[in-house]
Structures are given as C-alpha cells and as structure tokens.
C-alpha positions as CSV (number, residue, x, y, z in Angstrom):
1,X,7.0,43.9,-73.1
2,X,4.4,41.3,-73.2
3,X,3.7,39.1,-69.7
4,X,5.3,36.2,-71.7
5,X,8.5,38.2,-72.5
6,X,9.1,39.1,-68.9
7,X,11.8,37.5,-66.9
8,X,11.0,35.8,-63.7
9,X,11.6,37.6,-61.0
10,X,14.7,37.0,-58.7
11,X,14.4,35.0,-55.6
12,X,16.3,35.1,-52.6
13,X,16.3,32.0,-50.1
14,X,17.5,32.0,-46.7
15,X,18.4,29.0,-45.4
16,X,19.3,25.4,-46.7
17,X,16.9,22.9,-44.6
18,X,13.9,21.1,-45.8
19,X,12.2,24.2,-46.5
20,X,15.0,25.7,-48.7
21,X,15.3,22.9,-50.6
22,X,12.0,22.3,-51.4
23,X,11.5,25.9,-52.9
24,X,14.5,25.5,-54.7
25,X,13.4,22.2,-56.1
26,X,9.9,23.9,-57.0
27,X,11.3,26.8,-58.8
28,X,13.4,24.5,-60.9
29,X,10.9,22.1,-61.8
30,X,8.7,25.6,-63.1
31,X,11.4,26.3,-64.7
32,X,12.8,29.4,-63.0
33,X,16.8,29.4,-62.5
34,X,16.5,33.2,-61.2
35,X,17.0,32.3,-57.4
36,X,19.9,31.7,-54.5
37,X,19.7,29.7,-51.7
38,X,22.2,31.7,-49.0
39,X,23.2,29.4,-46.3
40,X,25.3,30.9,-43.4
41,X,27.1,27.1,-42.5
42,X,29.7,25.3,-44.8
43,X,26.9,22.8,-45.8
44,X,23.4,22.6,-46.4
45,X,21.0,20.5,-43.9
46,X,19.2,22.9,-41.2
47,X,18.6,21.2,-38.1
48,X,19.7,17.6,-39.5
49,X,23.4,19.7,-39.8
50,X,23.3,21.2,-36.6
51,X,22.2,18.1,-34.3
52,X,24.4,15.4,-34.2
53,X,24.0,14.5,-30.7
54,X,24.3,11.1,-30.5
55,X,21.1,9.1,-30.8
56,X,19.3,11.8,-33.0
57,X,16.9,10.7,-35.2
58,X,13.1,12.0,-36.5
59,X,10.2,11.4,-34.2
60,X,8.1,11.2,-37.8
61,X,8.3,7.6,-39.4
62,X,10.8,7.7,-42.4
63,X,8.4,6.8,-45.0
64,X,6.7,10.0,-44.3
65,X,9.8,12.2,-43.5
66,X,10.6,12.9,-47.4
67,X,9.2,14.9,-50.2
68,X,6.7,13.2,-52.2
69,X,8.0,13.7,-54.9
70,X,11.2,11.9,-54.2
71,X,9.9,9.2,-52.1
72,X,12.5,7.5,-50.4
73,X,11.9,3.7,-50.2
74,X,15.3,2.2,-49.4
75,X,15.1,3.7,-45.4
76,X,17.2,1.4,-43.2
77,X,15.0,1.5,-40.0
78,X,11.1,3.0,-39.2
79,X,12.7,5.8,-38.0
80,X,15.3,7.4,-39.7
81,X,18.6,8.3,-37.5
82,X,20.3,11.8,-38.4
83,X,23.0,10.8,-41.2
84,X,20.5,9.2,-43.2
85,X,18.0,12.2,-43.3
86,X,21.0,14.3,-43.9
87,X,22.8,11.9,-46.8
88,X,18.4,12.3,-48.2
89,X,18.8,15.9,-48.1
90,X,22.0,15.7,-50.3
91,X,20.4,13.8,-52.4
92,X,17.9,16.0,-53.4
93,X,20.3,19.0,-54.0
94,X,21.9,16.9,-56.4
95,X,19.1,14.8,-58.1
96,X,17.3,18.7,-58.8
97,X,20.6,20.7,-59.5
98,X,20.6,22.8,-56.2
99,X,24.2,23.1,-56.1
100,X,24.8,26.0,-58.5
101,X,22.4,28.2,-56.7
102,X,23.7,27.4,-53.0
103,X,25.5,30.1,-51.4
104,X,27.3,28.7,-48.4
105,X,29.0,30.7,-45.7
106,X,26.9,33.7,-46.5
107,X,24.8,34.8,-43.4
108,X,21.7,37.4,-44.1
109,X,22.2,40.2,-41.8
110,X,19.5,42.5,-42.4
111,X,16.7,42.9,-45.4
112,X,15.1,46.1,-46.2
113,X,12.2,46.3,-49.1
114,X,12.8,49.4,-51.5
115,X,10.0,50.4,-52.1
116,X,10.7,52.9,-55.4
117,X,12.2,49.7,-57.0
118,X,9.6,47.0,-55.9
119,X,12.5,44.9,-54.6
120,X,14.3,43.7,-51.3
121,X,17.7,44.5,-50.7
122,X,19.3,41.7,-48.9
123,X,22.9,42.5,-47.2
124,X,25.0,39.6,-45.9
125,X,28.4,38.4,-44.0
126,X,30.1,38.1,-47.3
127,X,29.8,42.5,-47.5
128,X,27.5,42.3,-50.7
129,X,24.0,43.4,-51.4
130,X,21.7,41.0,-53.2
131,X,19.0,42.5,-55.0
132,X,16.0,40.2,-55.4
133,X,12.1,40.8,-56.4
134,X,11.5,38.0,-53.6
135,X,12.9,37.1,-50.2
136,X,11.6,34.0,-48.7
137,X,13.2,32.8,-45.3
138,X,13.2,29.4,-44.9
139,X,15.3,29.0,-41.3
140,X,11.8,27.7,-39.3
141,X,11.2,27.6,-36.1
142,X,14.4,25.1,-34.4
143,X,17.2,26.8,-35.3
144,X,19.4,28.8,-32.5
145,X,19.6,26.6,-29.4
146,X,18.0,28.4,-25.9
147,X,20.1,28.4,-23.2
148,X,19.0,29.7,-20.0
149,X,20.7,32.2,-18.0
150,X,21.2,30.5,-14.9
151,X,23.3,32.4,-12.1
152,X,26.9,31.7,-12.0
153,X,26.6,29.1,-15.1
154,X,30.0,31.0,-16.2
155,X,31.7,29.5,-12.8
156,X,31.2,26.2,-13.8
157,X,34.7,24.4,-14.1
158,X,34.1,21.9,-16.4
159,X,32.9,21.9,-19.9
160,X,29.1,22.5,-21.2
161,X,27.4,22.5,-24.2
162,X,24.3,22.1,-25.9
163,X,22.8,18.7,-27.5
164,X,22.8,21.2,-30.9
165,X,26.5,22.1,-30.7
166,X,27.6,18.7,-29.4
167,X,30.8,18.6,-28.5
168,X,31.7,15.1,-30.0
169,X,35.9,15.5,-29.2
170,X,34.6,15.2,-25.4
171,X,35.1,11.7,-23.7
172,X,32.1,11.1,-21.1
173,X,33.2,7.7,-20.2
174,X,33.4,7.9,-16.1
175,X,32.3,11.5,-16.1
176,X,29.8,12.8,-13.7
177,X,27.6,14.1,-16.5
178,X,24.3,16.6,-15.4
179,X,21.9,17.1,-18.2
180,X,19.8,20.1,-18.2
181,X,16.4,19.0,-20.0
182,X,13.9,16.0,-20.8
183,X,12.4,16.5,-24.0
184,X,13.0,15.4,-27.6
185,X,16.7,16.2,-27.8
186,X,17.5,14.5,-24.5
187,X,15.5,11.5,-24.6
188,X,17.7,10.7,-27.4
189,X,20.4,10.8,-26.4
190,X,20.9,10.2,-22.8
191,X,19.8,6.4,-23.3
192,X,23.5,5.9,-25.6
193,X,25.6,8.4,-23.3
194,X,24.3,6.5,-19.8
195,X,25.8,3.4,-20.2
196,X,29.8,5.9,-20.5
197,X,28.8,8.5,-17.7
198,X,30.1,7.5,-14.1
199,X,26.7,9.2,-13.1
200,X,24.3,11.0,-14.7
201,X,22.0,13.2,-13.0
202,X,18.6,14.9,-15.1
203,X,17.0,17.8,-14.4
204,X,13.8,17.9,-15.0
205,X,11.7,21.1,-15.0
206,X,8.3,18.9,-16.2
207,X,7.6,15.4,-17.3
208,X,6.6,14.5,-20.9
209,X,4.0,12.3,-22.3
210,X,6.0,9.5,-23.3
211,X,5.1,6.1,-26.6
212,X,7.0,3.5,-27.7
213,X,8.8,4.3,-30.8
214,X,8.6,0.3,-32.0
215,X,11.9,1.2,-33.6
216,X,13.7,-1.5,-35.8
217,X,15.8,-1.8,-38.9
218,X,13.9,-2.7,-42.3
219,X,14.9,-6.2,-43.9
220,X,16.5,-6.5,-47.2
221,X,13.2,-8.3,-48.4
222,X,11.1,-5.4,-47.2
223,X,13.5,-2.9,-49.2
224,X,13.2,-5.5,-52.0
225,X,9.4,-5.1,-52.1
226,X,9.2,-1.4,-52.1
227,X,11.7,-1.1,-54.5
228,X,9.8,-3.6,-56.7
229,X,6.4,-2.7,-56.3
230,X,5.5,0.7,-58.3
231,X,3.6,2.9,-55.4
232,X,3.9,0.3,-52.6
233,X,5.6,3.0,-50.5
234,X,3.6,5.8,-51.4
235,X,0.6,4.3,-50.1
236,X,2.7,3.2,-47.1
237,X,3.7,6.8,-46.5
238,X,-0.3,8.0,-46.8
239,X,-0.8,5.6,-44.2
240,X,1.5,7.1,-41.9
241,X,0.0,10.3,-43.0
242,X,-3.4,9.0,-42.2
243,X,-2.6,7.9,-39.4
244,X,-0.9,10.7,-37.8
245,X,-4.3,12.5,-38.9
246,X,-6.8,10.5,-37.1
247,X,-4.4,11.7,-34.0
248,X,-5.5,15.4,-34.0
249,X,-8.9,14.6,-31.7
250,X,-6.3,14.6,-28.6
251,X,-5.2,18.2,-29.2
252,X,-8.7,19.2,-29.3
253,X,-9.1,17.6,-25.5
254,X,-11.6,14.9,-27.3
255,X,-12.0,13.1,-24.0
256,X,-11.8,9.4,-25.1
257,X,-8.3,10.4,-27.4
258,X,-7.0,12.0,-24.1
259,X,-8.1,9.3,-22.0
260,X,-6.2,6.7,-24.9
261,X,-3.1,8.3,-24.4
262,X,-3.0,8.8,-20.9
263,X,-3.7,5.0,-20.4
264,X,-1.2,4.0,-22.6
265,X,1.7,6.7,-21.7
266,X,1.0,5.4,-18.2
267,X,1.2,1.9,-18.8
268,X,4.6,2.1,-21.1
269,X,6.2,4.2,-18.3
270,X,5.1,1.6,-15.4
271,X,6.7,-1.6,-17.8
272,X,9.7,0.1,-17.2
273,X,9.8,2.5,-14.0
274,X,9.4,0.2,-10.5
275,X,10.4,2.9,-7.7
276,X,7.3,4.6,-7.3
277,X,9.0,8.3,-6.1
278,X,10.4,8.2,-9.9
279,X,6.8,7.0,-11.3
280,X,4.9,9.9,-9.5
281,X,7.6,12.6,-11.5
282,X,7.2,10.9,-14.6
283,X,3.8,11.4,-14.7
284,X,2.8,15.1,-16.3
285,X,0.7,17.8,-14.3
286,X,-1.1,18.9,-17.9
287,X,-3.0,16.9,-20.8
288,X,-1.6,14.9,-23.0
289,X,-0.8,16.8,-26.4
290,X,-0.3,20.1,-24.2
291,X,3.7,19.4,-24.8
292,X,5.1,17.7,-27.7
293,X,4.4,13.7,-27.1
294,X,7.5,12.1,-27.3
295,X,8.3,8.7,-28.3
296,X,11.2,6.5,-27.1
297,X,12.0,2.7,-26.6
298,X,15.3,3.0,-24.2
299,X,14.4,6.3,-22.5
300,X,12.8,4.8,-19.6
301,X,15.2,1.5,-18.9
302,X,17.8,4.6,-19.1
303,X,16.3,6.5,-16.1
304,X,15.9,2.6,-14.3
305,X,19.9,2.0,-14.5
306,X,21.6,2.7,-10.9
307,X,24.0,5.3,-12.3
308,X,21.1,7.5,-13.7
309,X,18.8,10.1,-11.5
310,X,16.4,12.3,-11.8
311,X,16.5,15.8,-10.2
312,X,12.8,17.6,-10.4
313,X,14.1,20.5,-7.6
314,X,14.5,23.4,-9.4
315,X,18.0,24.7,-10.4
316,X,19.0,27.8,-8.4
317,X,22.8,28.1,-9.3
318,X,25.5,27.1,-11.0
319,X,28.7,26.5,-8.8
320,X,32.4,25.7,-10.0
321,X,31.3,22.1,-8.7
322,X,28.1,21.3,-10.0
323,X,24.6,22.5,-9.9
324,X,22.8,24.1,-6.4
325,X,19.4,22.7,-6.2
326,X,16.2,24.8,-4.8
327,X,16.0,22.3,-2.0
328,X,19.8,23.6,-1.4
329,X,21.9,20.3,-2.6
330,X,24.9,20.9,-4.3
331,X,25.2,17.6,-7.3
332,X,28.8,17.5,-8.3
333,X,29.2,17.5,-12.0
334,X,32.1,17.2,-14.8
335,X,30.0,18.2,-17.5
336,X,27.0,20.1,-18.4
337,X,24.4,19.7,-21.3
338,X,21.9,21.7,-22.0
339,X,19.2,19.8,-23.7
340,X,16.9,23.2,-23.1
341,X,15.5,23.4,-26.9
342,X,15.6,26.3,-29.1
343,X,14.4,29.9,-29.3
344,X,11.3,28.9,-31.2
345,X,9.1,31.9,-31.1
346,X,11.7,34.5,-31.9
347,X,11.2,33.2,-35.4
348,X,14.0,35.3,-38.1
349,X,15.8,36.6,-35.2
350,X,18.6,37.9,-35.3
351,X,18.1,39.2,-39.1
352,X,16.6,42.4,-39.1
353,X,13.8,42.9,-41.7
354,X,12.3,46.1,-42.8
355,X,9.4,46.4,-45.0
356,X,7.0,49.5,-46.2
357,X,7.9,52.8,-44.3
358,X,11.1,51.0,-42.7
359,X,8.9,49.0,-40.2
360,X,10.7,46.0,-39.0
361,X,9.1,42.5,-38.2
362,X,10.7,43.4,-34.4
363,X,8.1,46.0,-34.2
364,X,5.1,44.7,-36.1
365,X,5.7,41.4,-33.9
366,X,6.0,43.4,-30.4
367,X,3.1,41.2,-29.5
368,X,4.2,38.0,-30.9
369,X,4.7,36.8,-34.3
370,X,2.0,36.0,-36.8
371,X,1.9,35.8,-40.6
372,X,-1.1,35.3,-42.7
373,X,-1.4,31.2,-43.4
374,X,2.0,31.5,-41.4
375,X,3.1,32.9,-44.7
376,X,3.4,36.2,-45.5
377,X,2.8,39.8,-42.9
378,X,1.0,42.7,-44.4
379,X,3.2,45.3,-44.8
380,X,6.2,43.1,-46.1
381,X,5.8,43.1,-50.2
382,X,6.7,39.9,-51.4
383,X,8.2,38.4,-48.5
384,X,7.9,34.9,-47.7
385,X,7.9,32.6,-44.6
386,X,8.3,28.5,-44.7
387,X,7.6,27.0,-41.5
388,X,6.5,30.4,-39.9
389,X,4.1,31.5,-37.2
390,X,1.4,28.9,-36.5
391,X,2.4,26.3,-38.7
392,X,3.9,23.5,-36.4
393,X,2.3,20.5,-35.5
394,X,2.0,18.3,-32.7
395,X,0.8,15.1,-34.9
396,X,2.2,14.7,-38.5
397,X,4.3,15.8,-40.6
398,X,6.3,18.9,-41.5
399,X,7.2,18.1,-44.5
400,X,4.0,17.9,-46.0
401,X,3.4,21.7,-44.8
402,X,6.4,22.8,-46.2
403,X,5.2,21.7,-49.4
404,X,1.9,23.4,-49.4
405,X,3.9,26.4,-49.1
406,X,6.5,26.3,-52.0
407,X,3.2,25.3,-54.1
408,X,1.6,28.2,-52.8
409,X,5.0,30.8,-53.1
410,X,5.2,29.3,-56.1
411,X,2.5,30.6,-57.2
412,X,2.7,34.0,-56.4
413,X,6.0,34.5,-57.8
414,X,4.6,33.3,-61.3
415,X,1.8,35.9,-60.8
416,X,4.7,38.9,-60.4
417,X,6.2,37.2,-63.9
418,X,2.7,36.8,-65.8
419,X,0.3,39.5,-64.3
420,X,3.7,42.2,-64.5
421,X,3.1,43.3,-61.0
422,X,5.6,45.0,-58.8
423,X,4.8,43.3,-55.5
424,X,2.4,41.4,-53.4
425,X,1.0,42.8,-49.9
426,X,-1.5,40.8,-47.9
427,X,-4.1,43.1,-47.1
428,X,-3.4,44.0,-43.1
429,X,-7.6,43.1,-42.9
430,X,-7.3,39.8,-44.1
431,X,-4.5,38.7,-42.0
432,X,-5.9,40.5,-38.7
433,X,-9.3,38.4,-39.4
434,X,-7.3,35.3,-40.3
435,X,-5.6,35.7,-37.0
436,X,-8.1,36.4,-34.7
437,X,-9.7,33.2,-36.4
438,X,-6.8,31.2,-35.9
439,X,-5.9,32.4,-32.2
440,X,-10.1,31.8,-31.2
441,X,-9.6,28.1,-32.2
442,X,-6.2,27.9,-30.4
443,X,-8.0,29.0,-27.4
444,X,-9.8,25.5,-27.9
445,X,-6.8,23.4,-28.0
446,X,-4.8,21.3,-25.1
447,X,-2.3,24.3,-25.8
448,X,-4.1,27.0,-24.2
449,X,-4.5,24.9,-21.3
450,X,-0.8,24.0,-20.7
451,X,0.9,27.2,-18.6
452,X,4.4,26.8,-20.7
453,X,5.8,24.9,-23.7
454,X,7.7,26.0,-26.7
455,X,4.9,26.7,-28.5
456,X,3.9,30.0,-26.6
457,X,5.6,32.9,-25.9
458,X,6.3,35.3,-22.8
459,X,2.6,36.5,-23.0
460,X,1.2,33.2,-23.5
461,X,0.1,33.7,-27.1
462,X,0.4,30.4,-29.0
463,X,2.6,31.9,-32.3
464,X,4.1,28.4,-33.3
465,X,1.3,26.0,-33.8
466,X,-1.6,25.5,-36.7
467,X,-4.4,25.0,-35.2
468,X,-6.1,22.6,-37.4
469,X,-5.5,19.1,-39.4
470,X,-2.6,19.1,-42.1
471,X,-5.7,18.6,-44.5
472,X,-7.5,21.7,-43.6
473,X,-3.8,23.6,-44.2
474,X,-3.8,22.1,-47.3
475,X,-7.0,23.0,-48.6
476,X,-6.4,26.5,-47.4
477,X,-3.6,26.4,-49.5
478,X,-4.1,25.3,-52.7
479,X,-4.9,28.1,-54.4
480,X,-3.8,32.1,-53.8
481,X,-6.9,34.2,-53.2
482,X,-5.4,37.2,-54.8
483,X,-8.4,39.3,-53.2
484,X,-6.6,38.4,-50.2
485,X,-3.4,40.9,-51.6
486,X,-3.1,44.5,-52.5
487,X,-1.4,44.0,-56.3
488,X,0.5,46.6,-57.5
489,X,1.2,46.0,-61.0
490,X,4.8,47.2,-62.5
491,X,5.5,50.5,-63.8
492,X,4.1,50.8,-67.2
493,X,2.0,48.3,-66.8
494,X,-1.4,48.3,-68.3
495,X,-4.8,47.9,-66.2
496,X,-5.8,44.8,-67.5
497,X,-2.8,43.2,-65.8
498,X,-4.0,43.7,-62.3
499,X,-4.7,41.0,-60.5
C-alpha cells in the first residue's frame, strides 16, 4: 500500500479545553476525521467549565485570548468574564464540526502503549478500550483544585469549598465568610462576594505583585469598527501580543523592568491601601515576576472596606468554629473557601500512563516532570502533551502556545500517515540535553529565586514554566526535527520510508 493509500492514523484526545479543541480543529482542517476528543464532564470547556466563581474572568486581554484563526472581534469588555470565553469555546466546536467527535462523560483511566501493534490502548470510565495510533492529553496544568490538608479541616461545622467547585446554591449574605488564599482565583472574586459577607476574613500565606486591570466594556462603535474594518482586530491582538512580549525582561531580573514594576505595584496598592500595618503585608518578600503578577481594579478598595481583614498568621487548625491562627486566635467562620489553586505540577495525574517496557510517567517523572519542548517524553511512542512541562508563561498568552503545538503534533501524525511509520520516540539524548538547557536558563530567571510558587515542585525544580519568549517557542516549533526521533517505520515497510 502506497504512503498515499494509507489511512491516517487514529487519534485519541483527552480533554475538551482550549488545547483539545484546537487539535481537533487542526486535524479537521488537514483533513483527518480519524480522532475522539474524550471528556470526563457533561460539557466541553476545561477550566472556563470548572470556574465559575463569581467574578472570573481571563487575566489575558480578550483580543488575544482566542485562536487566530477565529479571531473574535465582537468581545464585550477588555477582559473577557468567564461565560463569554466559554459561549467562544462553543463556538468553535460548532463552527469546525467538533461535536461528532466529542465523547463526554468518558474519563481516561489508564493508557498503556502496545508495543507489538504500534498503538496505545486507552481504557476509560465508560468500560471500553479505545485503540488509537496517537494519544495526546490535552488536560494542562489547572485542572484538579489543591486543597491543603490542614488539621481538623473535617471538624469544621459549616460548609467549604473551593473557588473551582463553587458552591453557587450557598447564600453568603451576612455570613462570616474566611477565605483561604490571595492569588488569581481570589482576587476575583472576593471584591463581588465582600459587599454580602457579614465579615470576611483573608488568609494570606504571601502577598502578590498586584496592576490595574483598566477593565471596561467595549462600545457598540468600537464593535462596529472591528467588525467593519478587515484585520483591524488582528493587528489589535498582535499588539497585545507585542506587548505582553516586550514584558519578559522582568522575569529575567532586568533591573530597570523589575524596578518599573515594583514602582508601579507599589504605587497602585498605596492609591488604595491607607492603614500602613495592611500596606507593609501587601507588599511581597520576593521580585516581581517570581509569582504570577496579578491584575485587579476592585481588589484593593475590597481589602479597604471595614468588614474585610487580612490574616497573614499562619493557619494552625481547623476548629468546628473557625480557623486557629499560629499566633493562637480562634476567627469564627460560617463558611470556608479555599482559593489554594490547583495541583499544577502533578501534570496527567491521576491517569496512569505506561509506555515502552511498561514504564509509567509516575516513574520516569520521580524527579519531576519534563517532556521534550513540553511535548513529548522519550520512551512514550507517539504520545503527546498540550500545555505540558515547562510551557507556562508568566507574560502572554497560552493560546498562542497551544497552537504551536497542534501545528507541531500535527505534523508528526501526518509523518506516521505519509512516511508509513509505526511510531515516534524522542530520542532520550535529545530531550536530556534539551532539558538540562532549559533548566540552566531557568536557573536565571526570577523563578529560581522565589522559595515557593506553583510553578515548582517539592524539590524546587521549576517543571511548569518555558523559560524563554513566546517567539523563541515558536521558532523552536515550527518545524519537527525528525533527527530529534527514533522512527520506526511500519511492518512491511520499505527503507526508503524512514524518516
């Protein structure tokens, strides 16, 4: 059977966010139908399902938080709020014919790579095993919430929750509310619940660089304009892009960038904040960029009202009344929220994927995670990550990553079709060298010098940021370097079709 005559292989998806969609949309458009997307909820979405705190929006503007090939022009403010981005996401699934190849309700449990047939053999909630030549997760890096284990949390008498699983049937109006957690989640939505809550009382393990969002809704004239003027918005969004770029400098510790930021984090937070014991915690012990920088209009004036309080003592135990303090205080409370994030380097967990000789990611990531261009682990044939190891940012877009990779998966799944080859393996050379690399640079960064964030795990290694501009990822991956993979070609095969 000639390379033309072969059918494309089959692709297996996990997960129904950005990433999902975006490989499904590229397969499509190449003109391969031979995939699933399997999504364990009852919808598609990813994180813009799961939070629905109130208040939640994207902390990228909304120009730039869409595909580029489906620019979005119509936005209704600068930054787009939760439903919208969600309604977008619809959008797309139905614009590029999704729907027939979403799978909902159908959780991945484990994967194992056969290794006789050159294929991955996917079982999931629903008791079937797929059978697919590819296996791409595309779950990223904020899915399952992170709830501490606090002593005696389970003692607590009234209800708790966390800002992901938002308990929206819960009235907070004259409720002693304690929220656990400062960061992006919470600065969200603690400004629209403050105003309800009888007091609200946040703990606060460290404080956050802080900008003004400059949020506001778009006119109908602006709408009219982008609508009307062919590329107006694309060239709005590559300014965005642009300059979100020009922002990397700080995460390098470039002293006048750090210097900018500090000056005008400071100076936002003092417009607001008068009592000087609450300026002093609001003011971060690391540099800016070490911690995600968050941006906010109403956070501050929310931690100004009377009825709102910050707590910076640690939190030593939970109590059927409240929360115990480290300084020994016991603050009564009606309700708990966790705003504590998510388990972000745990990655896949808790799928269990086995590759060559039965090895499972568990135990080739005993150190922490990493992936070749966040990609793609040697010893994993044709296995796929979208928004893996070490390819967050701190100062654009996602989105724009996410792409690189579906051109670049792309790719290699047309190679399996048209070069007749059984599987793909990045060489385990070329992804320790790319790693030490990558981890040597990171050592550079702002990261390395903050003790904690999200972005490191237990050990310390840094296993969820890039550690470059979105351009340099971009460049990287434009192209496969097939010397970078061992090829095997299909049985039956002839010699010519190695890659």
């Amino acid at each position: 059977m000639s390379a033309a005559e072969q059918s494309p292989p089959r692709v297996l998806i996990i997960g129904s966010g950005f990433s999902g969609l975006c490989l499904g949309i590229a397969l499509r458009r190449a003109g391969i139908e031979s995939f699933e997307i399997l999504e364990k909820a009852d919808r598609l979405g990813g994180t813009w399902r799961d939070n629905t705190y109130p208040g939640a929006a994207c902390d990228l503007a909304s120009f730039a938080y869409c595909f580029s090939f489906e620019q979005k022009a119509d936005w209704s403010r600068k930054w787009s709020p939760q439903e919208e981005i969600l309604e977008y996401m619809d959008h797309c699934a139905d614009k590029y014919g999704l729907r027939p190849h979403l799978r909902l309700g159908c959780e991945v449990q484990d994967a194992r790579f056969d290794e006789v047939e050159s294929v991955w053999r996917v079982r999931t909630s629903d008791g079937e095993e797929r059978v697919a030549e590819v296996l791409v997760s595309g779950v990223g890096q904020l899915h399952h919430p992170s709830t501490p284990s606090f002593e005696g949390l389970e003692s607590f008498a009234g209800p708790s929750f966390h800002s992901a699983r938002w308990d929206h049937g819960l009235d907070l109006h004259g409720k002693r509310v304690a929220v656990v957690g400062n960061a992006a989640s919470a600065i969200q939505f603690i400004p629209q619940i403050a105003p309800q809550a009888a007091e609200l009382r946040v703990f606060q393990r460290s404080a956050n660089w802080m900008l003004p969002r400059n949020d506001r809704a778009y006119g109908s004239w602006e709408k009219r304009l982008y609508r009307w003027i062919p590329g107006l918005a694309r060239l709005y969004r590559w300014r965005i892009w642009l300059r979100q770029e020009l922002m990397y400098p700080v995460f390098l510790g470039n002293r006048r960038a750090q210097k900018a930021v500090r000056k005008a984090a400071t100076e936002y937070m003092e417009q607001h904040i008068e009592d000087p014991d609450l300026k002093r915690a609001l003011i971060p012990d690391y540099p800016p960029g070490g911690k995600r920088i968050l941006i906010a209009d109403d956070y501050y004036p929310a931690l100004a009202r009377p009825n709102v309080h910050v707590v910076t003592d640690d939190i030593e135990r939970f109590v059927p009344e409240g929360i115990v303090t480290s300084d020994g205080k016991t603050h009564s409370a009606d309700v708990v929220i966790f705003a504590t994030g998510f388990a972000t380097t745990s990655f896949l967990a808790p799928m269990k994927i086995a590759g060559r000789g039965s090895r499972t990611l568990d135990d080739a990531w005993a150190d922490g995670a990493r992936a070749y261009l966040g990609l793609t682990a040697a010893g994993f044939p044709n296995f796929f990550m979208m928004y893996g190891p070490n390819t967050n940012l701190g100062h654009n877009s996602i989105i724009f990553m996410i792409e690189c990779q579906a051109r670049y998966i792309l790719e290699c799944v047309r190679a399996l079709q048209e070069r007749q080859l059984a599987s793909l393996d990045v060489k385990a050379e070329v992804m320790d060298a790319f790693d030490d690399t990558l981890q040597a640079e990171l050592g550079r960064t702002v990261w390395a010098r903050t003790e904690a964030s999200w972005y490191k795990n237990r050990a310390g290694r840094i296993t969820n940021n890039w550690s470059g501009t979105t351009t340099r990822y971009w460049w990287r991956t434009r192209h496969v370097d097939w010397d970078d993979f061992d090829c095997r070609p299909q049985r039956g095969a002839s010699a010519t079709e190695r890659v």
